[in-house]
N, C-alpha and C positions, 0 to 999 in steps of 0.2 A: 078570718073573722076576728075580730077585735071584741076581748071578754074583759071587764070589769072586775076584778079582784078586789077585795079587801085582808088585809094582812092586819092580826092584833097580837103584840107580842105583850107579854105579862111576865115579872118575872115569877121565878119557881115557888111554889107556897113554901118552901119550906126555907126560903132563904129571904134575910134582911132587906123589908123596902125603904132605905132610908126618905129618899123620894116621899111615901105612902106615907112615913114618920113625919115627915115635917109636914106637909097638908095638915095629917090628923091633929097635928101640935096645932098652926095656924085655923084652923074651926075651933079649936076649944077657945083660943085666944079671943076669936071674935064671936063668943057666945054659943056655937053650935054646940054642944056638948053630948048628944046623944049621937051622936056616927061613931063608931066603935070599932071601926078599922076603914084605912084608905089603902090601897094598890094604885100604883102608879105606871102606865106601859105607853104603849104608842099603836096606833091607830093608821096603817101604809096604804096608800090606795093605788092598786097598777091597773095600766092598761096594756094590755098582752096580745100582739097580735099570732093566733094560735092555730091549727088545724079543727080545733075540739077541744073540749072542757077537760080533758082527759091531761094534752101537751101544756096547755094553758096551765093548769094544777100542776104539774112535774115543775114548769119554767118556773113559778112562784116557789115551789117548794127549794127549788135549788136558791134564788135570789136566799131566800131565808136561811139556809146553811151557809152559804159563802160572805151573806153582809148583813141582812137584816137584823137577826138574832143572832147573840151570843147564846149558845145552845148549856155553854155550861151552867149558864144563870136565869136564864128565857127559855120560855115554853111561848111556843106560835101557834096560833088556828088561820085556816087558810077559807076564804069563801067568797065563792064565786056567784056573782050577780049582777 
C-alpha cells in the first residue's frame, strides 16, 4: 500500500533561526510590525510504498535520520495521511 507522509522539520527552540531573523526583519521592513517571531523549516512530502502504517513510519523515520534532518539542529514530526 502506498501511504502519504508529511515530514516538518523546525529547527530546535533553543537555537538561532537566522532564516526566521531575516523574514522577521523583512515584515517589519514592509510595515508588518506586530508578528513577534518567525521560525523557518521545511515542509517534505513522501510516498512510501509500506506493508502498514507502522513500516511506513520506521521508513520516514529512518529517511529523517540519515538526510532529511540535521538532528543536531532540527527537531522532525512525522504524519501520516
Amino acid at each position: 500500500m502506498i501511504y502519504q507522509v508529511q515530514v516538518k522539520v523546525m529547527p530546535l527552540k533553543d537555537l538561532l533561526d537566522p532564516q526566521g531573523k531575516a523574514v522577521a526583519g523583512g515584515l517589519k521592513n514592509l510595515g508588518i510590525s506586530t508578528v513577534q517571531d518567525v521560525r523557518v523549516g521545511k515542509h517534505i512530502t513522501l510516498q512510501i510504498d509500506a506493508a502498514d502504517e507502522t513500516v511506513a513510519r520506521a521508513v520516514a523515520d529512518e529517511a529523517c535520520k540519515k538526510l532529511l534532518a540535521n538532528q543536531v539542529m532540527e527537531m522532525y514530526e512525522i504524519t501520516l495521511g
